[in-house]
N, C-alpha and C positions, 0 to 999 in steps of 0.2 A: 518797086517800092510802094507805090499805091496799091497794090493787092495787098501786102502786110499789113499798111497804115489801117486800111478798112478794116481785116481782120482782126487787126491788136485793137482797134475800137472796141468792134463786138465781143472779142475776149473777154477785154476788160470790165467793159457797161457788164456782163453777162455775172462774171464774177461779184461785181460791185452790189446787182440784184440781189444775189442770193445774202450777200452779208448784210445786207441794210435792211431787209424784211425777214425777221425773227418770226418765232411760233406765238401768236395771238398779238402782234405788233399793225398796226393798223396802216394804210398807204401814207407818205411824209404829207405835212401840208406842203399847202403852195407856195408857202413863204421861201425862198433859198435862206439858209443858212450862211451866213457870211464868215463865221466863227472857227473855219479852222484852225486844224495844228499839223505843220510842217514837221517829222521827227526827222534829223537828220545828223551826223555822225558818219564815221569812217565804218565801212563792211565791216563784220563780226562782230560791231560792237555793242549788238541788243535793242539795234534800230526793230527790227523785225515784232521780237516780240514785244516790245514799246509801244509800237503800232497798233499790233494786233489788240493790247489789252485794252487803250485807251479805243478803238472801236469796236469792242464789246460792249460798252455803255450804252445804255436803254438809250437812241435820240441818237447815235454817233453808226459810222462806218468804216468802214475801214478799207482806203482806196488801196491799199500793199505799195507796189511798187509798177508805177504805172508806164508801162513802157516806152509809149510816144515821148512821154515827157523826159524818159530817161537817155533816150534818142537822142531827144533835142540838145540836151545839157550844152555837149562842145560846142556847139555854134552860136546858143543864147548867150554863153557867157562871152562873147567877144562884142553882144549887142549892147549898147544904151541901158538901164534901166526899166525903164517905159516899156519898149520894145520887150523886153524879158518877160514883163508883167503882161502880156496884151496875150503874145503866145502863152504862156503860163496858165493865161486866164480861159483861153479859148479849150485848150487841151483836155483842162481840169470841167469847164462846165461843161462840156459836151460827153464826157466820161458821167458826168455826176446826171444827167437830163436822161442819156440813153440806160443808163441804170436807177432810175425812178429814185434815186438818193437825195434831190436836191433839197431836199426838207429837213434831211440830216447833218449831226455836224461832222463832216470830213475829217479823214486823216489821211493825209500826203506822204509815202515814208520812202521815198527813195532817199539812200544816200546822195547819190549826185545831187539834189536839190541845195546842197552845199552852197554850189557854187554859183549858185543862180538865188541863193537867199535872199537878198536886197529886190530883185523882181519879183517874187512870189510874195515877200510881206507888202510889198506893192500894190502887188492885184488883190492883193485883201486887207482893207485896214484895219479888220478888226481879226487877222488872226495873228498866231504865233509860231515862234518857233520852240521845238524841243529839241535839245542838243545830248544826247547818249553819249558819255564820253566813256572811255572803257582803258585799261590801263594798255598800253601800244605793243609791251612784250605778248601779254596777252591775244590781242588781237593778231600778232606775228605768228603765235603760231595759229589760231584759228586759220589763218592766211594760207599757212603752210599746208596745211590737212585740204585744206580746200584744193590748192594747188592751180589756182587762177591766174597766178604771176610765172609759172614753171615753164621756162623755154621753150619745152616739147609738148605741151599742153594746148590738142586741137581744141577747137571746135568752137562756139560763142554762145555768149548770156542771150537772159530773151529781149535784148533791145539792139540784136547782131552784132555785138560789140566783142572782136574776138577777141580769145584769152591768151594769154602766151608773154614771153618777157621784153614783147616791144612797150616803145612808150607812150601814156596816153595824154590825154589832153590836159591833163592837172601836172604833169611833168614839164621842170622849167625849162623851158628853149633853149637856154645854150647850155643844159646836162642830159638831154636826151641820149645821146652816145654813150652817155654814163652810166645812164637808167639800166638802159637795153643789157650793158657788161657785168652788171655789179651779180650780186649774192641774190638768188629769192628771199634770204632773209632780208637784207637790204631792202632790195626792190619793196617787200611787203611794209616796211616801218618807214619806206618813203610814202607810200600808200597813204599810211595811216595819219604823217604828221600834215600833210596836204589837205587830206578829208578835215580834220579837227581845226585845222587852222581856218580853211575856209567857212566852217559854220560859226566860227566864233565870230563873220562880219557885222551882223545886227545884234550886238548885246541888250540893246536898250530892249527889245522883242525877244528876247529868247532865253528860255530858262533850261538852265542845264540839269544834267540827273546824272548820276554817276551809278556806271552798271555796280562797283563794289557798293555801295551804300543802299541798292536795292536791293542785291542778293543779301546782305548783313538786317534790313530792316524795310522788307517791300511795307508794310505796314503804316510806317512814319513815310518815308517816302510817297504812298501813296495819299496821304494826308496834304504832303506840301505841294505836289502836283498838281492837285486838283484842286487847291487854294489857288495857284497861279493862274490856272488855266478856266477858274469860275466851272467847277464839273461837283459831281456829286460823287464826292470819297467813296461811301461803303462797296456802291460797282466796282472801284477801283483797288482797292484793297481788297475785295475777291482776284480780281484779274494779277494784280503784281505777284500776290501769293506763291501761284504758279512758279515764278522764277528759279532757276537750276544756277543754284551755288558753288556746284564743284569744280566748273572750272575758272573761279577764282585765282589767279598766283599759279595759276599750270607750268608759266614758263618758268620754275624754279626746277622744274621734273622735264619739263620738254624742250628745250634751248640748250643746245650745245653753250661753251664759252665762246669757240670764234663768232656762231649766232648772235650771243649778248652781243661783242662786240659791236657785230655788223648796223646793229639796231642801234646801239647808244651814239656810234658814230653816226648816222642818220640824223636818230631823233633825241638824241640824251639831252640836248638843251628845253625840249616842250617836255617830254616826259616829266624834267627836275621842275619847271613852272608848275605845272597840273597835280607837281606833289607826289610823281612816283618814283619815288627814289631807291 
């Protein structure tokens, strides 16, 4: 376990270098940036490239998904607070120092940081969170193509987290048994109502983005982002640009009916809150 941890250090810092020093971009000052953004949201739901665009910006980086931290998730979230914050803090500056980024402003984008949101706005008081919310049938099947929840599905993520239809730590305690038996369809839109429920803990800090209202209009979106988030629009409105619109509403061509089913029974009551009906 300490031969990974060192490694996934030097990965990561290594990683982190190369995105935070651009072509004729000068070394960061000395100052640390205290001003992060946490993007956070259930898998497939546009965390990623959410991420990626907002560290694009001249002055930003972009940490992706940082493994230790994503490691740590199950255990911090049974910590304190405090304790959340302290590890959170240690994880992320030592990642941001060995990758000469600390003069930049971070971007945090592991999903799991979900669940440990209340710690990580914690250990920074001046950042935020970004919540990616994406429509759930959608992300169900993104889920499926992936095949991460699939019974017979060896092997694990890179934070050795293995894949398959046991269940993880964001599954409730006494439906575990449940978890493990149901539908991959199921399984996936439990995934999902989990993730989204948990980033919604800090609303006071956290502004949400809806993947359909950036593919329909990255433009204005990018406008009101970077008003919340104090950044300078036109980078960002290059970067949202990018965004891939088609699969939008996929699950009307890709979801069986007993699928809908599986899903709405899961999550039909957040879905219908969030307005997808």
């Amino acid at each position: 376990m300490q031969v990974w941890t060192a490694a996934a250090y030097g990965i990561t810092a290594a990683r982190v270098a190369r995105r935070g020093l651009r072509k004729g971009q000068r070394l960061p000052a000395l100052r640390t940036e205290a001003r992060l953004v946490f993007v956070v949201g259930s898998p497939r739901s546009g965390t990623t490239f959410t991420g990626a665009a907002l560290g694009s910006q001249p002055g930003w980086v972009d940490l992706g998904e940082v493994p230790l931290l994503k490691a740590a998730v199950p255990r911090l979230r049974e910590e304190p607070v405090a304790q959340q914050a302290e590890a959170i803090r240690r994880i992320l500056e030592r990642v941001r120092a060995l990758g000469l980024a600390r003069g930049l402003r971070a971007v945090e984008q592991n999903p799991e940081t979900a669940y440990v949101l209340a710690g990580a706005l914690d250990a920074y008081p001046e950042a935020k969170a970004l919540h990616v919310i994406r429509d759930g049938r959608d992300v169900v099947c993104s889920l499926l193509e992936r095949g991460w929840l699939r019974a017979d599905r060896a092997g694990s993520d890179d934070a050795q987290q293995p894949y398959g239809a046991h269940a993880r730590f964001w599954v409730e305690p006494d439906r575990r048994d449940e978890f493990a038996r149901a539908t991959e369809a199921r399984r996936a839109a439990w995934a999902w109502r989990c993730y989204v429920t948990a980033a919604r803990a800090v609303p006071m800090r956290t502004v949400e983005l809806r993947y359909e209202a950036l593919a329909d209009g990255p433009e204005a979106e990018a406008e009101r982002v970077a008003a919340e988030l104090a950044a300078e629009p036109e980078p960002l409105r290059r970067a949202f640009a990018e965004v891939h619109s088609s699969s939008v509403g996929r699950w009307r061509r890709d979801l069986t009916a007993a699928q809908i089913g599986d899903v709405e029974a899961e999550a039909g009551a957040l879905l219908a809150e969030l307005g997808y009906s």
